[in-house]
N, C-alpha and C positions, 0 to 999 in steps of 0.2 A: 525623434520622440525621446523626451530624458527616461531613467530607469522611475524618477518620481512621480511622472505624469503616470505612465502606466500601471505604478504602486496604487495611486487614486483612484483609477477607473478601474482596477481590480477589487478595491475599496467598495467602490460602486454598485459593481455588480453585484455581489453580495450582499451588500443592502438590498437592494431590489429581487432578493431571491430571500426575503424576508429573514435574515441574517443581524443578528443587534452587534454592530462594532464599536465599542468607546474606546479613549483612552486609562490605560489601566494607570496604576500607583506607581508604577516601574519604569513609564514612559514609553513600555509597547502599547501595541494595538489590543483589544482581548475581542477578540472574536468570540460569538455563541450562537449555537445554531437554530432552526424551531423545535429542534427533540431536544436540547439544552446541552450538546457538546460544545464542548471550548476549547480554544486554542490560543497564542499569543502569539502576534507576527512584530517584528521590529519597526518603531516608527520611522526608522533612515537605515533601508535595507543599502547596502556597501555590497561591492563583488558580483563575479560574474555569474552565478549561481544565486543570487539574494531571491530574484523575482522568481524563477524557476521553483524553487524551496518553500518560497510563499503559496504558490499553487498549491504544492504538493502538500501543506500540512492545513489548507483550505478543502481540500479533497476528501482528506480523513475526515476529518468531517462533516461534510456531506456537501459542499457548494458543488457547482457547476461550472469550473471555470475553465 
């Protein structure tokens, strides 16, 4: 499985845990949560650490993943 496929269905999941994801002006991702926390993930996460770090700043606030 590519690190991209699993960036998607990470994607995914969070949509479906009621999560609003678009693309921002900067060409991240902008994550915001149902309480209205926000965050921004990279649209082409690179490195061994990319997906890991995407969890971890999906965490903060508040997903499930």
């Amino acid at each position: 499985m590519s690190g991209s496929k699993d960036f998607r269905e990470l994607l995914d999941k969070v949509r479906e845990q009621g999560f609003d994801v678009r693309l921002g002006g900067s060409g991240h991702w902008v994550v915001t949560s149902p309480d209205g926390d926000v965050t921004s993930v990279s649209r082409t996460p690179r490195g061994g650490r990319a997906l890991a770090n995407t969890r971890a700043r999906l965490r903060r606030i508040g997903a499930q993943v």
